[in-house]
C-alpha positions as CSV (number, residue, x, y, z in Angstrom):
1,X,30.8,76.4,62.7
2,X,32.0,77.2,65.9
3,X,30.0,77.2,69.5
4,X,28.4,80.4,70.4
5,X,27.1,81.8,73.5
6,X,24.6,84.5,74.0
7,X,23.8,86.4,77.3
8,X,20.6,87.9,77.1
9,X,18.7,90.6,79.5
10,X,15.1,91.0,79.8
11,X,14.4,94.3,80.8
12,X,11.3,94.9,82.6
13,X,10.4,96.5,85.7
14,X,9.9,94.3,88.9
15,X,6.5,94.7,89.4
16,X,6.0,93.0,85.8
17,X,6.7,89.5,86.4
18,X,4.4,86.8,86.1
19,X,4.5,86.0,89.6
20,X,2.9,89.3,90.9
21,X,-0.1,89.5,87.6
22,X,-3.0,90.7,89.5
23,X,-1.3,92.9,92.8
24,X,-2.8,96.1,92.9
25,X,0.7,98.2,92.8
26,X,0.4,102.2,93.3
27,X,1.9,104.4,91.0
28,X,4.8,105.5,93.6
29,X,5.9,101.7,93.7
30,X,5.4,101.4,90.2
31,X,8.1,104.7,89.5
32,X,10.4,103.2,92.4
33,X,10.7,100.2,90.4
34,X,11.5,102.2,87.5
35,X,14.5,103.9,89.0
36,X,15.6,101.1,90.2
37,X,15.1,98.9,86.9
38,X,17.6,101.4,84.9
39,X,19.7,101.7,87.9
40,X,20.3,97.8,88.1
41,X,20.4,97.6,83.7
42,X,23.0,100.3,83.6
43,X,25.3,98.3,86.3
44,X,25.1,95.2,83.9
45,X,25.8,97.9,81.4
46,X,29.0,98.6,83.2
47,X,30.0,95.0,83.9
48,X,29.3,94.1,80.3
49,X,31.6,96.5,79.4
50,X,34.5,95.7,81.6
51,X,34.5,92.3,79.7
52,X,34.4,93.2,76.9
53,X,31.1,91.2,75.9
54,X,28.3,91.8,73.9
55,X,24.5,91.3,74.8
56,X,20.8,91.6,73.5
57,X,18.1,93.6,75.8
58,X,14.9,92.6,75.0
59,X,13.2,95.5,76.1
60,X,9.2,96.0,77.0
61,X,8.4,98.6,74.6
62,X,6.8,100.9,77.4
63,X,10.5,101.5,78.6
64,X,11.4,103.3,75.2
65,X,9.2,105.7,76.2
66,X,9.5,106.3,79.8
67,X,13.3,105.2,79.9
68,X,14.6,106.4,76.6
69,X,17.8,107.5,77.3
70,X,18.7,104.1,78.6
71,X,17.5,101.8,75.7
72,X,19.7,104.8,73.2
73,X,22.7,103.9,75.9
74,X,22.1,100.3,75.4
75,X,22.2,101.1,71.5
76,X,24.7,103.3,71.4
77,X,27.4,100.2,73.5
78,X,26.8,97.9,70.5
79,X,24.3,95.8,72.4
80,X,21.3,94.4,70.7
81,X,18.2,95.6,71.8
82,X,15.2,93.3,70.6
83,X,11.4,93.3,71.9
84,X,9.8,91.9,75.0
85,X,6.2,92.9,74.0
86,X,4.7,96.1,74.7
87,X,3.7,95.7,78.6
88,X,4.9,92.4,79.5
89,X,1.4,90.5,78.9
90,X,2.0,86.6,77.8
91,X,1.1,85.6,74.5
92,X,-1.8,83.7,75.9
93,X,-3.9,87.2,76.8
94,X,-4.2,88.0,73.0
95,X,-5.6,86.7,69.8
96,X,-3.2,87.0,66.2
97,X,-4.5,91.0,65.8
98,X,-3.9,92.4,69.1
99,X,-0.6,90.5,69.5
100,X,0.0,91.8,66.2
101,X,-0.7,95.6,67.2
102,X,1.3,94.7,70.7
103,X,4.0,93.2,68.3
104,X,4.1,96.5,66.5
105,X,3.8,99.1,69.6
106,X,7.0,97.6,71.0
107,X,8.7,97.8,67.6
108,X,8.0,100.6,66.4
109,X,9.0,102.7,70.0
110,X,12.6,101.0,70.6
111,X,13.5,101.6,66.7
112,X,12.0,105.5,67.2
113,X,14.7,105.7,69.9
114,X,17.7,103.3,68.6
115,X,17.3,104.5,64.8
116,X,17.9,101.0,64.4
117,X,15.8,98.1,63.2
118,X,14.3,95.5,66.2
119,X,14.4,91.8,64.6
120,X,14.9,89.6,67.8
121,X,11.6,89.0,70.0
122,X,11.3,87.5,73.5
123,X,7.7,86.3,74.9
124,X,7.2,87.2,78.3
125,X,7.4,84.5,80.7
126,X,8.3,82.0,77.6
127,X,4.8,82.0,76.6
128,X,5.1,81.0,72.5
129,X,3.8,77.6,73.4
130,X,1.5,75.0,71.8
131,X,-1.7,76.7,72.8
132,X,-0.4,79.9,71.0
133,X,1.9,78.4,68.2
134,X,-0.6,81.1,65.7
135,X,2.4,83.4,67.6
136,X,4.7,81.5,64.6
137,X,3.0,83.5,61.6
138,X,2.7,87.1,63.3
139,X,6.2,87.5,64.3
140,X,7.2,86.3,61.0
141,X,4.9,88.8,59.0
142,X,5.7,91.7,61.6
143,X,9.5,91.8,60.2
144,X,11.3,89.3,62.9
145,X,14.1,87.8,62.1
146,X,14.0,85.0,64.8
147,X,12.5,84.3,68.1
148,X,14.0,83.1,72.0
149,X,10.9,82.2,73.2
150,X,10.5,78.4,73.2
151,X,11.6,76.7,75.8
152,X,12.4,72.9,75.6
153,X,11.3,71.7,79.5
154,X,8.6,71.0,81.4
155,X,7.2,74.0,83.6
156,X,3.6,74.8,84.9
157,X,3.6,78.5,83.4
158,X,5.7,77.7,80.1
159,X,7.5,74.9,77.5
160,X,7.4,73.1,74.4
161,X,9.3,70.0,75.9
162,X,9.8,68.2,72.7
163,X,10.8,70.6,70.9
164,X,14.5,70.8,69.4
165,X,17.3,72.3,72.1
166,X,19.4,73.6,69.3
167,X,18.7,77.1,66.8
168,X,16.0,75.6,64.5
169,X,12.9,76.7,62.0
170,X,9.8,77.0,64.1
171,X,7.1,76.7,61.9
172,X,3.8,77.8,61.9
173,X,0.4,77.3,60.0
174,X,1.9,79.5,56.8
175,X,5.1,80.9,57.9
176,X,8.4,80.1,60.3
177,X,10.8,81.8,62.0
178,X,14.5,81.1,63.2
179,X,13.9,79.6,66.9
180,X,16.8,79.9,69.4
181,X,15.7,78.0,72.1
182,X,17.2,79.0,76.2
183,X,19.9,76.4,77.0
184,X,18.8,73.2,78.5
185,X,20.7,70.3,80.0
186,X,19.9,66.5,78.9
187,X,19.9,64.3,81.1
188,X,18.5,61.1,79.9
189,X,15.1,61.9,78.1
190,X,14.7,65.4,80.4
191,X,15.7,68.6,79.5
192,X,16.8,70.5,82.2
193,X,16.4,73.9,82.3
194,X,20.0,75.8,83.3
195,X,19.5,79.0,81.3
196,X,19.3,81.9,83.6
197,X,16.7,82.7,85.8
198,X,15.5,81.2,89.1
199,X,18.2,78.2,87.7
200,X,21.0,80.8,87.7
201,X,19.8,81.7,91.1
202,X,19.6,78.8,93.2
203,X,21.8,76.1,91.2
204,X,25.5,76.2,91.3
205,X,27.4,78.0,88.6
206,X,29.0,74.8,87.4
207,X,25.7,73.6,86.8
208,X,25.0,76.6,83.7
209,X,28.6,75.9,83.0
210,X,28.0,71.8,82.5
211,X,25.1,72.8,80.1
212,X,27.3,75.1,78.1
213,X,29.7,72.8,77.5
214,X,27.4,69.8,76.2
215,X,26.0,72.5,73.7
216,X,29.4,73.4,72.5
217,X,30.0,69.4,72.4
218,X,27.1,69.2,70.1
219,X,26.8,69.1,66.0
220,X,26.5,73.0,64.9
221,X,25.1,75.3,65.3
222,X,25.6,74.8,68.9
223,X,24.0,77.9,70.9
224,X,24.0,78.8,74.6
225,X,21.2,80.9,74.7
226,X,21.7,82.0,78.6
227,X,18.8,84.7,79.9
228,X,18.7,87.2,83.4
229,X,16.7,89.8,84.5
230,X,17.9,93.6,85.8
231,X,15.7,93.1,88.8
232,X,18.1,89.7,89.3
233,X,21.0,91.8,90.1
234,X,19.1,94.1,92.5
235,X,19.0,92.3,96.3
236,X,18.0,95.4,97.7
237,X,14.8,96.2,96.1
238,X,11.9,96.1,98.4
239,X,9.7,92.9,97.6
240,X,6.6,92.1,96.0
241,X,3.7,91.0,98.2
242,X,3.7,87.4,96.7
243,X,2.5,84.5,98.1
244,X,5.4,82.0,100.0
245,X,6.3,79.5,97.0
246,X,6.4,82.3,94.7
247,X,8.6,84.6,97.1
248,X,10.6,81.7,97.3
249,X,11.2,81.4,94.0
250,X,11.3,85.2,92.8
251,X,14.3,85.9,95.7
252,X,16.3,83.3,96.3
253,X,20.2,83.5,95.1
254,X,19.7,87.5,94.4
255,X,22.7,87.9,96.2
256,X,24.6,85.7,94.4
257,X,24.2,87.4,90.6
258,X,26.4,90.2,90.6
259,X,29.6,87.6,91.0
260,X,28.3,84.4,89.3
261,X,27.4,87.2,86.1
262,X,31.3,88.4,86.5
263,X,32.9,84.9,86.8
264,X,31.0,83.6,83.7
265,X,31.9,86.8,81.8
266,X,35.1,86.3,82.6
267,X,35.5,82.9,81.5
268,X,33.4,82.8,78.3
269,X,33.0,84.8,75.0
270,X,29.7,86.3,73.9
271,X,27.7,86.9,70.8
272,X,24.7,89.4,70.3
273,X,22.0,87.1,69.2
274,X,21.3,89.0,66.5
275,X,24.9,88.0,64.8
276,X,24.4,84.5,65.5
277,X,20.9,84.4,64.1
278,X,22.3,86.2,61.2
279,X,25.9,83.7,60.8
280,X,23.4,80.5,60.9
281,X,21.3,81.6,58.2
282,X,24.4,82.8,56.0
283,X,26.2,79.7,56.5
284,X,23.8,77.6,54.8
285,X,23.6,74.6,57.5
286,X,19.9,73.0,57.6
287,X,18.3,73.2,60.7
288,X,15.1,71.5,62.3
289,X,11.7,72.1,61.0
290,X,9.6,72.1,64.3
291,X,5.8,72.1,63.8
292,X,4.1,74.2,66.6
């Protein structure tokens, strides 16, 4: 079974992210954001296209609603477009029924607008964890096919640090469900984490690029689950009252994206996530059983 790598978006508007749960933002910001959320996705739409590659959207369900022609666009190029929750609200701020009904919301309002069914799920901010590995059995009996939302590091908002780095069966108290864990780095008994994000901003390129190749060195399936953000690729937005640290972390690198996304296009081929979740199960290869 060969190596595969995914690139992955997760589409939410800026004034979502973690870092900035709690600012008061007014409804003009809020709309600004907006434009400037499809504007940025449908320029990774474009570059995406010039290579030729392939990508799942996990999408905040809100968007298929106020955004609707750019989720059908996404649809309509062959991309995947998976959930990312119905607001953007981690894991951690429900209990098994109102995830459940969050679950559904988000489902139910892309596949209205794709005609297509969602199967892949993305937690926000990475937040299927230990304290809320109950997550397992709800995505699983909401019609999931697999999950990106465990992470194998150590990080103070998110991580399951032992958990396996490679595609494997996250299980739950009654039910599991296909993991395929963001790409990590090993480096002695540490995982580092070189998927996308604040990594692809501030460390070099070769540093993703190392990463990718130990996956592809390892026994299949061997997957490069990379992950960015629309508002990544948008230096020009105007910036989020956070505090210095978390400033620090949001912005730096944003100029960098747009290039470092084309280079690694241009040197790599991508999968849809969906397809390689899909190709693992059909080929019969046993995988991992990772209690939660």
């Amino acid at each position: 079974m060969r190596p595969f790598h995914i690139a992955s978006f997760d589409v939410e508007e800026h004034y979502r992210i973690e870092a900035a749960a709690g600012l008061a933002v007014s409804v003009e910001v809020r709309a600004e954001y907006g434009r400037r959320m499809e504007a940025a996705t449908r320029r990774l739409l474009d570059q995406l296209h010039a290579a030729g590659a392939k990508a799942s959207f996990y999408i905040v369900g809100e968007i298929a609603r106020t955004h609707p022609g750019l989720v059908r666009d996404l649809h309509a190029a062959g991309h995947e477009v998976g959930s990312h929750s119905w607001d953007h609200r981690r894991v951690h701020r429900f209990t098994p029924e109102t995830f459940r009904d969050d679950l559904l919301a988000s489902k139910h309002a892309l596949e209205d607008v794709t005609g297509a069914p969602v199967v892949g799920f993305r937690a926000p901010t990475f937040s299927v964890v230990r304290e809320t590995a109950w997550a397992v059995d709800v995505l699983a009996g909401c019609g999931f096919e697999y999950d990106s939302s465990v992470f194998p590091v150590r990080h103070d908002r998110y991580g399951v640090p032992d958990a396996p780095r490679q595609p494997f069966w996250a299980v739950g108290r009654s039910r599991e469900i296909l993991e395929l864990p963001p790409l990590t780095y090993r480096v002695g008994r540490f995982n580092l984490p070189v998927a996308g994000g604040g990594y692809f901003r501030l460390f070099p390129l070769g540093v993703m690029r190392a990463g990718m190749r130990q996956m592809a060195a390892a026994p299949a399936p061997a997957v490069s689950m990379l992950y960015f953000h629309p508002w990544e690729f948008d230096p020009g937005q105007p910036r989020l009252p956070l505090k210095r640290l978390s400033a620090w972390r949001t912005y730096v690198g944003t100029h960098k994206t747009t290039g470092r996304l084309r280079a690694l296009l241009r040197g790599n081929e991508f999968a849809r996530a969906v397809d390689v979740a899909r190709a693992i199960r059909e080929s019969g290869v046993e995988l991992p059983r990772f209690q939660m």
